[in-house]
N, C-alpha and C positions, 0 to 999 in steps of 0.2 A: 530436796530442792525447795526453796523460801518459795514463797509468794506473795508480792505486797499491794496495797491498794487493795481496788473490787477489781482485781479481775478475773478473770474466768478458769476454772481449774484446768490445768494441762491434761491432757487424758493418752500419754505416752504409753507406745505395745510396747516395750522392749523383748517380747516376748519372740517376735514372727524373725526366722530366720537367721537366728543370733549366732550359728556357726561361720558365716559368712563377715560379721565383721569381729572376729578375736583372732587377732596376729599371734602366733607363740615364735620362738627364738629356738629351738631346738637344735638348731645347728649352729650353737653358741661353743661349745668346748671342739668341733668339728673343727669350726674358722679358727680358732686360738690354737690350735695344734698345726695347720697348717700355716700360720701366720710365724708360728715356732720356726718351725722348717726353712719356711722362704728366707728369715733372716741366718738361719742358720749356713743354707746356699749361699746369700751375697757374702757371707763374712768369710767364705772359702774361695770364693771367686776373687776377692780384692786383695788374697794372697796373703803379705807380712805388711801391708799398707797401713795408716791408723783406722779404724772402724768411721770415726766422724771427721770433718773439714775443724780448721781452726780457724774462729770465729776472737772478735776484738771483747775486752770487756768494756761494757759502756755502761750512765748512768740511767737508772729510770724518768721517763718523764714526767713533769710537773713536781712541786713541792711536797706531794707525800708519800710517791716511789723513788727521791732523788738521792736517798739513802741508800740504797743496793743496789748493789751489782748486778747484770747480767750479758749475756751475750747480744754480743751489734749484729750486724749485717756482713759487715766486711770492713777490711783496715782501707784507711784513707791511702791516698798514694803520696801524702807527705808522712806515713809511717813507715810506709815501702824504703821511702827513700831514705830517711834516717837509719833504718835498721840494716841496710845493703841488700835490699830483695827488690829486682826488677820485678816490674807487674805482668810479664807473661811466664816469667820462671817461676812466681808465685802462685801460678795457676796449676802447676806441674807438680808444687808440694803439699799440697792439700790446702792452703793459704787463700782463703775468701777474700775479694778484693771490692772494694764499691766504692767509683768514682767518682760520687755526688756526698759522699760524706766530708767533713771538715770541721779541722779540730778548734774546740772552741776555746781548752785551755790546757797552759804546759805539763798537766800534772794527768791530765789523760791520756794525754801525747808521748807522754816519759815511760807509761804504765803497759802500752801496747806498743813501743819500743823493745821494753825489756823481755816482754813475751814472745814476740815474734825473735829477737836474739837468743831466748830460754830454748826455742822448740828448734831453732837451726841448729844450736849444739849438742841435743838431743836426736836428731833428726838421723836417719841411713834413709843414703841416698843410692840406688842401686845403679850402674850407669848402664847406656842403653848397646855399647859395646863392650864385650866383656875383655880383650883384646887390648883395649884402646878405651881406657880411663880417661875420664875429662875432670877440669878442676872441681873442687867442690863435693866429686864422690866420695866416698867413705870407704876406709880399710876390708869394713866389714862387708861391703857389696863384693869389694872383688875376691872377697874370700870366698865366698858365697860361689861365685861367678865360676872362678878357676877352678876349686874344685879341693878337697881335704887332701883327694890323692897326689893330682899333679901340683901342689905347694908343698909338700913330701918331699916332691923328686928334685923339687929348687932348691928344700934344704930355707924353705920361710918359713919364719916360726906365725905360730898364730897371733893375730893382732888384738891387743889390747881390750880395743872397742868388741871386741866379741864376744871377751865373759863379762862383760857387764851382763845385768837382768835388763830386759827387754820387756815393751809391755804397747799396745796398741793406742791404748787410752789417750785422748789430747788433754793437754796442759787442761789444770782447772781452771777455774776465776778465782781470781784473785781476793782476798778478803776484801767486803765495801769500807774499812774503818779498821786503821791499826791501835789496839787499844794505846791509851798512856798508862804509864808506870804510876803508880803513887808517888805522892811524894808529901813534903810538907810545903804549906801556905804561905806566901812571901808578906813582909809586910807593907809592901806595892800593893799586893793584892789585896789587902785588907784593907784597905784606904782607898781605892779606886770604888767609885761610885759609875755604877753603870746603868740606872736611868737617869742620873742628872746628865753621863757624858751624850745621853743619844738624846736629850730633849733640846742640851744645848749644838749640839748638831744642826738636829732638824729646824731649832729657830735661825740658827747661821744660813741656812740655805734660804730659808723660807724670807727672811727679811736680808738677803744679800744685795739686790738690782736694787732697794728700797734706799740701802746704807751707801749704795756708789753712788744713787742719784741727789741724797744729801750731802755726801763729801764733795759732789764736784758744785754744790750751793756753795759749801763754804769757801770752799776755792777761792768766790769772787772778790770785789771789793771789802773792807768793812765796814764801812759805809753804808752799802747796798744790805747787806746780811743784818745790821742794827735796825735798818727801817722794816725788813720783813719781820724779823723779828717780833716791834714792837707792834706791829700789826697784829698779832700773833701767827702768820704761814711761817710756823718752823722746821717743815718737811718732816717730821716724826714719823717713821713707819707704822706707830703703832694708830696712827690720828693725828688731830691737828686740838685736841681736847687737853689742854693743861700744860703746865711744865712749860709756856715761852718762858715765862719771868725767871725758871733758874736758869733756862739757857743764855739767856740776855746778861743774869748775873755772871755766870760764869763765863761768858765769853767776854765779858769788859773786864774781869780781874785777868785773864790770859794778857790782854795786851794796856798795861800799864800807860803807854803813853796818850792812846785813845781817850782812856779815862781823864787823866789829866788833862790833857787839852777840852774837852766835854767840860768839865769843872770850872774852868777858868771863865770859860763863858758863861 
């Protein structure tokens, strides 16, 4: 331990009673064993269900997580609706739903469209009679349901969707960035100049209300625009410092007859 300035030396026992404050963890491999177990129990208990809910992929916030992907909250209910999943039937398929979200552009909207479309036709849906199938269920529930023997004695063969490979896992996320292909260099692109195109941008915006409120000057008479003029108020955005004289020049060669009639007198 430092000590700075005059002050006065610390004179710490650590010595008196040091059993009483050293925490040890010895029931470290104890809790991780049973932490084994317990997820062991839930993942029997939830049956042939998926293991986790399906969650939207959304972007990071701010400008230096908005690069990657990961999982939102829940899909919007104009994803619901696009995709054909009402929002209480969506609760019943493992489908997170949060009704304060709102999409802010097409391409995230399109993105968790086609996921929630990917995992419907992925999806066995078990139905809640086995009897008395409702739309929507899967071949493979009522297989399940009725029974290997009595679909024997009907002379059903087995359905399709039931040797596929099967697996709990929910859909991944989706890559944040599909890469591009190579390719070769246009000679567009070799010619495009891209901080001349954003400076002359940002002066268009920047001197835009400046250039409307000069245009609707010139609008007036020419009469009125030659006296200010020669006053020098030539409304220039950039000041009012130089350059009347070639405006003056250049706006009496524009109108020919100005000038002439100006001359004669």
């Amino acid at each position: 331990m430092g000590f700075g300035k005059n002050n006065v030396l610390h004179g710490n026992h650590f010595r008196k009673d040091w059993q009483r404050h050293v925490k040890t963890w010895f029931n470290q491999p104890g809790r991780k064993l049973r932490r084994r177990n317990a997820r062991k129990a839930k993942a029997a208990t939830l049956g042939v269900r998926p293991l986790t809910l399906l969650r939207p992929a959304v972007r990071g916030q701010t400008i230096r997580y908005n690069t990657k992907t990961r999982k939102g909250r829940g899909f919007s209910l104009g994803e619901l609706k696009e995709a054909g999943v009402s929002r209480k039937v969506a609760l019943g398929l493992g489908i997170v739903v949060d009704h304060r979200r709102r999409n802010l552009s097409v391409e995230g909207k399109s993105l968790n469209v086609e996921r929630l479309k990917s995992y419907k036709e992925r999806l066995v849906v078990f139905p809640r009679k086995a009897d008395k199938p409702k739309k929507g269920d899967s071949s493979v529930s009522c297989f399940h349901f009725l029974g290997v023997a009595r679909l024997k004695q009907n002379k059903i063969s087995q359905p399709d969707d039931l040797k596929a490979p099967t697996t709990r896992q929910t859909l991944a996320l989706p890559p944040a960035s599909v890469p591009e292909q190579p390719r070769k260099i246009t000679q567009e692109e070799r010619e495009f100049n891209a901080y001349k195109t954003l400076r002359n941008k940002r002066a268009e915006a920047r001197f835009e209300g400046a250039r409307k409120i000069r245009a609707a000057k010139v609008s007036y008479s020419p009469l009125h625009f030659l006296v200010r003029s020669l006053k020098g108020d030539h409304g220039s955005p950039e000041g009012r410092r130089g350059g009347g004289q070639k405006e003056v020049v250049s706006y009496l060669l524009s109108l020919p007859l100005l000038h002439a009639s100006s001359c004669m007198h």
